[in-house]
C-alpha positions in Angstrom: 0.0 0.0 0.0 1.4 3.3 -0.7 0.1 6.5 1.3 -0.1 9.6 0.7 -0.5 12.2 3.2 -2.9 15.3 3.6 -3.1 17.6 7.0 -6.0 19.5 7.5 -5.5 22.5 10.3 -7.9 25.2 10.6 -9.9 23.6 7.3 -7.2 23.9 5.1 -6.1 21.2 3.5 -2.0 20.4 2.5 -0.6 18.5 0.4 2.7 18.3 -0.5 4.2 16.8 -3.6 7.1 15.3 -2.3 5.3 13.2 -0.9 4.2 11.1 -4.0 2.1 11.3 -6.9 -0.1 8.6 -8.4 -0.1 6.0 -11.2 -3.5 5.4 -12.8 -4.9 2.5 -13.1 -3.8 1.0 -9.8 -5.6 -0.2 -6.5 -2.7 0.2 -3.9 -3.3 4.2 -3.0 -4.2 5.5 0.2 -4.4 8.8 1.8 -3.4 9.9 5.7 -5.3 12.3 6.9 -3.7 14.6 9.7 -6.9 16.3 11.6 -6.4 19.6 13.9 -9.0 19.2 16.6 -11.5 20.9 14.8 -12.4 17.3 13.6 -12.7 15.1 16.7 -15.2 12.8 17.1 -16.9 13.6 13.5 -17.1 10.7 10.4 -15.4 12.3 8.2 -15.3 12.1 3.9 -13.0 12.2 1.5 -14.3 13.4 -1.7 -11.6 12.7 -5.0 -12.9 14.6 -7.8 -11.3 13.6 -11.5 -12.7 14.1 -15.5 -15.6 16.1 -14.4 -16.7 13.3 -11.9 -16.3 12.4 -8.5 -16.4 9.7 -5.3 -16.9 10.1 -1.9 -14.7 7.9 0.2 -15.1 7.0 4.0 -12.4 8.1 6.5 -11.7 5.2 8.6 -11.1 5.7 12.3 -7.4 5.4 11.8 -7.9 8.5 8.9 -7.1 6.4 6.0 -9.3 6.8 2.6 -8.8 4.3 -0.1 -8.1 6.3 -2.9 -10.5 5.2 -6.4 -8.4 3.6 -9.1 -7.9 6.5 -11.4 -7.9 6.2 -15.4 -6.9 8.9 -18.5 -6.1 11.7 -15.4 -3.4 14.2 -14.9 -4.9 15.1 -11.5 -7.0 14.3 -9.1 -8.7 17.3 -5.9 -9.0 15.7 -2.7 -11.2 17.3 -0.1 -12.9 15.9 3.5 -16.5 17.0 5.1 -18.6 16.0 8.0 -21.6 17.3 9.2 -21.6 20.9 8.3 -17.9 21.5 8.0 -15.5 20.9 4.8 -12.1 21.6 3.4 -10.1 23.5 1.6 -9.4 20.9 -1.9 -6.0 19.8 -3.0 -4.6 18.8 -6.3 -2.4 15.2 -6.2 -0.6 14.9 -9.6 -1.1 12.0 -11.6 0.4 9.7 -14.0 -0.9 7.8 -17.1 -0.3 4.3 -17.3 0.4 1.9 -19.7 -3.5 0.8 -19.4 -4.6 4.2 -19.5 -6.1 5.8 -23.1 -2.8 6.4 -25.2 -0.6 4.5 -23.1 2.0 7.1 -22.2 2.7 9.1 -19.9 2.8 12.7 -20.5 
């Protein structure tokens, strides 16, 4: 499993590059979320928008949110709600694979 990591303080999200980027077309993506106290004791969502769609992911109570296999993408926004609070989004750069429409990265 590889993880990426996001902290959220004050509703803003961060994300820094350094700290990955991810392949399309794979299964094996995670994201740790960092929460200030803001957050405790509230089930929280991920929400990984991509091509004009998007999927909402549960934040498990170790913070971890599967990440949807991606496909054809250069990027994908990540950003968390609960109840009647949300984030600021962040972009995670991606990579086409060999799988993905044309093959190449690019």
């Amino acid at each position: 499993m590889r993880d990426l990591n996001i902290t959220v303080k004050d509703k803003i999200a961060n994300f820094t590059t350094r700290d990955g980027i991810i392949v399309c077309g794979n299964s094996d993506y995670r994201i740790k979320f960092t929460f200030d106290a803001e957050w405790n004791g509230k089930t929280k969502k991920a929400r990984f928008i991509w091509n004009e769609q998007y999927e909402d992911v549960d934040i498990d109570e170790n913070n971890y949110a599967s990440v949807p296999v991606l496909s054809n993408t250069k990027k994908i926004i990540v950003g968390v709600y609960a109840d009647n609070i949300s984030t600021t989004a962040v972009t995670i750069p991606c990579v086409l694979s060999v799988l993905c429409e044309g093959g190449v990265n690019g």
